[in-house]
Z-matrix of the N, CA and C atoms (Angstrom, degrees):
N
C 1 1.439
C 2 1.528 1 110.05
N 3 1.247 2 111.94 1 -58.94
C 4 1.417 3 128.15 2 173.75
C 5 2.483 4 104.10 3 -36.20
N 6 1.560 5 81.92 4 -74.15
C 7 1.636 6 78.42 5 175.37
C 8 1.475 7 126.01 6 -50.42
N 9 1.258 8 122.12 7 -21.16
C 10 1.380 9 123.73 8 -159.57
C 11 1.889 10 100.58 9 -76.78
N 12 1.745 11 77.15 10 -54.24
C 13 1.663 12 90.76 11 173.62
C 14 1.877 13 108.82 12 -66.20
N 15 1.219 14 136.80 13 -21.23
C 16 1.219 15 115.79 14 175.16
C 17 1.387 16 104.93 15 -78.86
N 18 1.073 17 134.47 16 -29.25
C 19 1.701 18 147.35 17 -161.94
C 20 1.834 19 87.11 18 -74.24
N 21 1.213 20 117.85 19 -71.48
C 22 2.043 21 119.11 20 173.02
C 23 1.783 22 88.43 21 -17.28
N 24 0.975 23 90.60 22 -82.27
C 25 1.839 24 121.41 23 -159.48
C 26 1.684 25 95.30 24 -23.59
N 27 1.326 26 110.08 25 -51.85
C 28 1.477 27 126.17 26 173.37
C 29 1.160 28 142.76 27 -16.99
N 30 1.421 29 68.61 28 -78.32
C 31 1.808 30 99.24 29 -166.44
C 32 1.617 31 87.85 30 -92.60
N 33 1.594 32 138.45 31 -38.21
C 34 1.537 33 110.81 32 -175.07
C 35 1.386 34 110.88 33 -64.38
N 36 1.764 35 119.13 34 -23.37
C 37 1.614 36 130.00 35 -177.62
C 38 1.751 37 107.20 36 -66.18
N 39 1.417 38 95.64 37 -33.16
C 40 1.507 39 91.58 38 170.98
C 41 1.758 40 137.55 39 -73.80
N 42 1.828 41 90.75 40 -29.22
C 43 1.379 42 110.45 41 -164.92
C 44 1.957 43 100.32 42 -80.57
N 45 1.247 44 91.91 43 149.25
C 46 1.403 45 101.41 44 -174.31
C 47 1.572 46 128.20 45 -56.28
N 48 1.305 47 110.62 46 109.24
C 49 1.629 48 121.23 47 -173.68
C 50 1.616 49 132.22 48 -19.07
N 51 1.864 50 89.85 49 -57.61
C 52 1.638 51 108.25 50 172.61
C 53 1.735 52 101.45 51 -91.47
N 54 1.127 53 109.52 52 137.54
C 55 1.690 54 110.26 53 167.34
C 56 1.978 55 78.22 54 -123.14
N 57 1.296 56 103.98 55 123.88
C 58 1.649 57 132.71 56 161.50
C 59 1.318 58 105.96 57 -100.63
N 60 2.025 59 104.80 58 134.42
C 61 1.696 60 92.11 59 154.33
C 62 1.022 61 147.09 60 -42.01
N 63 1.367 62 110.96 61 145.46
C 64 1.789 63 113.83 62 -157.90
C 65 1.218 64 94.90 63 -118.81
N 66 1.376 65 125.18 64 116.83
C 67 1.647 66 116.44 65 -159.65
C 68 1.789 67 99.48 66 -91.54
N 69 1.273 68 114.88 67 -17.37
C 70 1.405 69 135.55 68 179.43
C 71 1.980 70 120.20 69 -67.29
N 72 1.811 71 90.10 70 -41.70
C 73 1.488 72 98.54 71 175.50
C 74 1.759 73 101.58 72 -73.91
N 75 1.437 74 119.84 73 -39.60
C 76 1.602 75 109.35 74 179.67
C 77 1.153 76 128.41 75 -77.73
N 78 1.404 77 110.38 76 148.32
C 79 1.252 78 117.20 77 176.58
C 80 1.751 79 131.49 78 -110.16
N 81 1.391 80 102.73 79 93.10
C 82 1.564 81 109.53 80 -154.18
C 83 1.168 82 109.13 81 -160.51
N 84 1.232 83 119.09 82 164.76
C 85 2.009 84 134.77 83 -162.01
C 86 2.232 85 88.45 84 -78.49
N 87 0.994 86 74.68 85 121.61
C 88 1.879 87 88.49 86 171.78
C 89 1.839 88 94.77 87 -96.72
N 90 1.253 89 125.83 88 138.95
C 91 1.233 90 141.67 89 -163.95
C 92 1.956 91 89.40 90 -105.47
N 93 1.157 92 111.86 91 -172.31
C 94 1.011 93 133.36 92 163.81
C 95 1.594 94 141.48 93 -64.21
N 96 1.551 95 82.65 94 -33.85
C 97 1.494 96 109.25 95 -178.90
C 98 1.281 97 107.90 96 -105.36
N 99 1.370 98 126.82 97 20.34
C 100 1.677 99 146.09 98 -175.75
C 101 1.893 100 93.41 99 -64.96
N 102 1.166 101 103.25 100 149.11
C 103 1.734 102 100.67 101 177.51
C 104 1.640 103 83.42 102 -167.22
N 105 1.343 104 99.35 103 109.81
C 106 1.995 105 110.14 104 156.80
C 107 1.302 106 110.42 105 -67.43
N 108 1.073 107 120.99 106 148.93
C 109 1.670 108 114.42 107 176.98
C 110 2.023 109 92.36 108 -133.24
N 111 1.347 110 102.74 109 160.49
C 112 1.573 111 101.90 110 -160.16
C 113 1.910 112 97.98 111 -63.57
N 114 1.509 113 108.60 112 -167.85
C 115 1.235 114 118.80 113 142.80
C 116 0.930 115 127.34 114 -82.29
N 117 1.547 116 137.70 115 -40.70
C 118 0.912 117 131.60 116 -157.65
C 119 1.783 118 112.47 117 -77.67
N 120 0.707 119 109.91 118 144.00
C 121 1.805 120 115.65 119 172.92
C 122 1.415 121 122.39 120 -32.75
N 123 1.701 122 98.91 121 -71.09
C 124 1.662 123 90.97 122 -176.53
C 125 1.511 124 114.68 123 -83.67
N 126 1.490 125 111.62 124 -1.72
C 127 1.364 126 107.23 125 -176.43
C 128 1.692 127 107.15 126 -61.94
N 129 1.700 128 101.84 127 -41.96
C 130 1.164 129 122.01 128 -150.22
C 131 1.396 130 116.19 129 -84.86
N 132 1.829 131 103.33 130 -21.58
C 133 1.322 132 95.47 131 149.08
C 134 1.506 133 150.35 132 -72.37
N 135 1.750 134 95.59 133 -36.18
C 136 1.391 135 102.42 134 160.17
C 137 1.454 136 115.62 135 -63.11
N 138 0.895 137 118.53 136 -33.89
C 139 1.983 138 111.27 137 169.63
C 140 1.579 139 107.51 138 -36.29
N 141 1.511 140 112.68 139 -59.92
C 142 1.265 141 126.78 140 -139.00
C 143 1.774 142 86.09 141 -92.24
N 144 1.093 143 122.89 142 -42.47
C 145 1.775 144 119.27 143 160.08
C 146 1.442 145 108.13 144 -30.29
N 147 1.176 146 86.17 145 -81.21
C 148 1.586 147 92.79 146 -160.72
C 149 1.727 148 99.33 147 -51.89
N 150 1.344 149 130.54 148 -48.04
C 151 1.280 150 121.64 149 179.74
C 152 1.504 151 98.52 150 -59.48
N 153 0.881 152 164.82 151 106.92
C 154 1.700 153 162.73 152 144.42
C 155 1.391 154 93.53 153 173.83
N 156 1.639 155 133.34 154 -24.47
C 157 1.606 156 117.17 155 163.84
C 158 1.678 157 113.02 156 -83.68
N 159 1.284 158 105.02 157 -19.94
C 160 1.419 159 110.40 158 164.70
C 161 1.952 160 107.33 159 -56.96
N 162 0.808 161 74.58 160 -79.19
C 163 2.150 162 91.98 161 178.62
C 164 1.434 163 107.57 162 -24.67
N 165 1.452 164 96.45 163 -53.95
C 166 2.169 165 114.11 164 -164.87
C 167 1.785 166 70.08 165 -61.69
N 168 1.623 167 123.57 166 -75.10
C 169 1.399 168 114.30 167 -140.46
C 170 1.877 169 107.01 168 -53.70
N 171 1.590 170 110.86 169 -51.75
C 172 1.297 171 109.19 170 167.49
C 173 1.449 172 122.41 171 -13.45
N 174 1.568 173 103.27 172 -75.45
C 175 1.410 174 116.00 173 -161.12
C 176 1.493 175 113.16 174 -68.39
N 177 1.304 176 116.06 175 -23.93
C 178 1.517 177 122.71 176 155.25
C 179 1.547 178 132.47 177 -63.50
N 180 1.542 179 98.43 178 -17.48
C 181 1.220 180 96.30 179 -179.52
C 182 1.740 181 109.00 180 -87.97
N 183 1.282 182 95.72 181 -35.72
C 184 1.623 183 116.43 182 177.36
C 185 1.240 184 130.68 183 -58.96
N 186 1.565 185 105.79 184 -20.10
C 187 1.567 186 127.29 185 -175.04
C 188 1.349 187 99.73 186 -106.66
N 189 1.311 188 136.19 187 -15.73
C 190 1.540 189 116.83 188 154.51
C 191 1.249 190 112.55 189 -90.31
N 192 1.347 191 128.34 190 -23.64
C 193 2.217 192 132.06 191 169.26
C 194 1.232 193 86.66 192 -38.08
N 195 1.725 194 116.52 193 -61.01
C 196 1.393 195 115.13 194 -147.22
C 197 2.114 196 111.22 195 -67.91
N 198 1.524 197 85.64 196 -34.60
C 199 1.962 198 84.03 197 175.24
C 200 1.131 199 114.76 198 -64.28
N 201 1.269 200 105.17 199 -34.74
C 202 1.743 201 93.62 200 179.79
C 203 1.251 202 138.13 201 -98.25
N 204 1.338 203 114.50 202 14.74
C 205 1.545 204 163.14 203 127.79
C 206 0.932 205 104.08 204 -33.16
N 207 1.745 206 118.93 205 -83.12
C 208 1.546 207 135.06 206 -173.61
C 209 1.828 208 104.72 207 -51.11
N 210 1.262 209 116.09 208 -39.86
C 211 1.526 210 131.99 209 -173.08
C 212 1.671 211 106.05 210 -57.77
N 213 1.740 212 101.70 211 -52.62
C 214 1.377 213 121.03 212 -165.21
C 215 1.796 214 99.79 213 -70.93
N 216 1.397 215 102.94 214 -28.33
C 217 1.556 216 93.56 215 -177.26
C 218 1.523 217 112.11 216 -108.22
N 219 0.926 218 123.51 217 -12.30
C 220 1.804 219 119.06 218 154.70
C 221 1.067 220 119.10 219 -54.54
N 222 1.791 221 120.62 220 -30.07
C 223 1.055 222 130.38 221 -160.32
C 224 1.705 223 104.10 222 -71.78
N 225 1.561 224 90.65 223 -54.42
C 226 1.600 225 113.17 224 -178.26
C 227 1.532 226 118.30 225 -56.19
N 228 1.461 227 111.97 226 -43.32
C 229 1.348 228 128.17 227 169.52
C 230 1.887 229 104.75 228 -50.11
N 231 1.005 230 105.11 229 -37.51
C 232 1.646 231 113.71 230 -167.03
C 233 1.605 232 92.80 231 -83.94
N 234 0.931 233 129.76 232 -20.24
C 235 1.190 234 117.35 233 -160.51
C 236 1.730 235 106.38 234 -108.00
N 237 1.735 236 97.20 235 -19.59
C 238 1.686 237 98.97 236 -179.37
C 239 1.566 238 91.61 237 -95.24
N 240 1.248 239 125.02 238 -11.43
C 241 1.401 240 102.45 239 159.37
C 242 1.496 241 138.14 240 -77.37
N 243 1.447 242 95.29 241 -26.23
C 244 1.973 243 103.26 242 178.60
C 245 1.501 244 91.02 243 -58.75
N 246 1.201 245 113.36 244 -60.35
C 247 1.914 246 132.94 245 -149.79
C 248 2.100 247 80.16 246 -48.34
N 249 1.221 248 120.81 247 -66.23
C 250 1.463 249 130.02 248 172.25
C 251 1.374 250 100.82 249 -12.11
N 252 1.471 251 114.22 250 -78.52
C 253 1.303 252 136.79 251 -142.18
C 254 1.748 253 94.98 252 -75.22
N 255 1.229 254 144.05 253 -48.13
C 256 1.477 255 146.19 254 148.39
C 257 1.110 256 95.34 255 -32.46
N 258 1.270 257 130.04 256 -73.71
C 259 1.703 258 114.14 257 -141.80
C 260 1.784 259 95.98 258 -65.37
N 261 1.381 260 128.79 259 -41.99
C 262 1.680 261 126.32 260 -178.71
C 263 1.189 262 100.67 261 -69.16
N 264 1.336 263 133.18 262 -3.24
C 265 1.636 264 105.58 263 -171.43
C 266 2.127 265 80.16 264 -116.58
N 267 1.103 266 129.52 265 -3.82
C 268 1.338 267 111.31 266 173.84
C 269 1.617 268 100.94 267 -87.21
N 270 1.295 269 108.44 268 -26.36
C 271 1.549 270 104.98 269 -169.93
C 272 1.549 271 115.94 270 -82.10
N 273 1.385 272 91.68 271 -26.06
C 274 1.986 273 102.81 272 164.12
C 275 1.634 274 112.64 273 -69.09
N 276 1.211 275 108.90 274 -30.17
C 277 1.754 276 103.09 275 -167.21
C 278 1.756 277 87.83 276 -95.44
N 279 1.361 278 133.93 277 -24.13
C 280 1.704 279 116.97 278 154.67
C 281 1.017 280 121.75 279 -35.33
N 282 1.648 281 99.90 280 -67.83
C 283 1.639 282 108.75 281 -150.95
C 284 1.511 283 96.41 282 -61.99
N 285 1.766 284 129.54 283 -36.82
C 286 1.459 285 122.68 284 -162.70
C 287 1.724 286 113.45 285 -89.71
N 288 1.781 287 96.09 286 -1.91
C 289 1.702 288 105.93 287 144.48
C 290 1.121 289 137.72 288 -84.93
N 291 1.360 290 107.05 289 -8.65
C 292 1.406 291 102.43 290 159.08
C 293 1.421 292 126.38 291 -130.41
N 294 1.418 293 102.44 292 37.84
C 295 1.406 294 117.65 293 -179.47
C 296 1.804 295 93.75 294 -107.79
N 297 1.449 296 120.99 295 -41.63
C 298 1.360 297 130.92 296 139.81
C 299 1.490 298 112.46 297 -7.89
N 300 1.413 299 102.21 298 -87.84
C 301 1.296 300 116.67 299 -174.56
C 302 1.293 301 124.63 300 -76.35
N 303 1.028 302 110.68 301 6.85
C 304 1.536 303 104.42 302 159.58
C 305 1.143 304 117.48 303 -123.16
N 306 1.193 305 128.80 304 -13.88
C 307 1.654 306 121.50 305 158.34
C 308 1.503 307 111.62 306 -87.74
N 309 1.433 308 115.94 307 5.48
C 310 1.460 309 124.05 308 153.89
C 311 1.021 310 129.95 309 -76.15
N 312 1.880 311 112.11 310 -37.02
C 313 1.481 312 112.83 311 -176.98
C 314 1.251 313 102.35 312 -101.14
N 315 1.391 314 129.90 313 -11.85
C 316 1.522 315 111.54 314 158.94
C 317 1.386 316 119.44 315 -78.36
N 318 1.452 317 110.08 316 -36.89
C 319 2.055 318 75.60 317 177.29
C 320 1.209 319 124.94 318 -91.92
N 321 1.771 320 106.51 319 9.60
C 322 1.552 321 100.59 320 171.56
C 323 1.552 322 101.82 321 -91.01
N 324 1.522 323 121.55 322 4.85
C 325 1.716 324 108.05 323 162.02
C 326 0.800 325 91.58 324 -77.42
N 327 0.980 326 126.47 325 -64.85
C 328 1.985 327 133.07 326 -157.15
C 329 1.686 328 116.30 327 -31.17
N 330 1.529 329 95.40 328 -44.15
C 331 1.284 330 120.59 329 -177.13
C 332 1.593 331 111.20 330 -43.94
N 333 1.586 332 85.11 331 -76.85
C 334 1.513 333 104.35 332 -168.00
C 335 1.622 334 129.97 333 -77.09
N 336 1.466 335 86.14 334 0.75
C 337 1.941 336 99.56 335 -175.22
C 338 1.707 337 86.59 336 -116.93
N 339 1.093 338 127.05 337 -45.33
C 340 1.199 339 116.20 338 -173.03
C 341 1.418 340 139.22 339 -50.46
N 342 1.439 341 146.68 340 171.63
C 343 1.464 342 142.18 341 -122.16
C 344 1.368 343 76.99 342 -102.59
């Protein structure tokens, strides 16, 4: 009894510390964004380094797309607002052309037909 249990003791003292996913033991839909990383330890860290300077570089690249995105559409916003601001000030100087003209051509009927 004693040996059986020192022999356990053993072989788990022997068996390897970290057990990492084993993308090989599962059985499942790998996506696109699937990335094996080695067994071995230091391999697997430098994998996973260099994947996280990938990511940092990504997200840097993505966060200036996006400013000048944000730039490209403030711009536009500014510009569908002037275009705004013309069209109410042409439709104000209408309406007070023909608020003109029609209290022009009525009291100059009034005028000229009148008693």
């Amino acid at each position: 009894m004693l040996t059986r249990r020192a022999a356990t003791l053993a072989a788990a003292a022997a068996a390897q510390l970290v057990d990492h996913y084993g993308a090989t033991r599962e059985i499942q839909t790998k996506s696109a964004g699937f990335y094996q990383f080695s067994g071995n330890g230091e391999e697997r860290q430098a994998q996973m380094d260099a994947l996280a300077k990938e990511r940092e570089e990504t997200e840097r690249k993505r966060k200036a797309r996006d400013e000048v995105g944000d730039a490209v559409k403030r711009k536009r916003e500014s510009e569908g607002e002037e275009r705004k601001r013309k069209i109410e000030a042409k439709r104000r100087e209408m309406e007070e052309k023909r608020k003109r003209l029609k209290s022009g051509s009525v009291g100059g009927d009034r005028g000229a037909t009148g008693p």
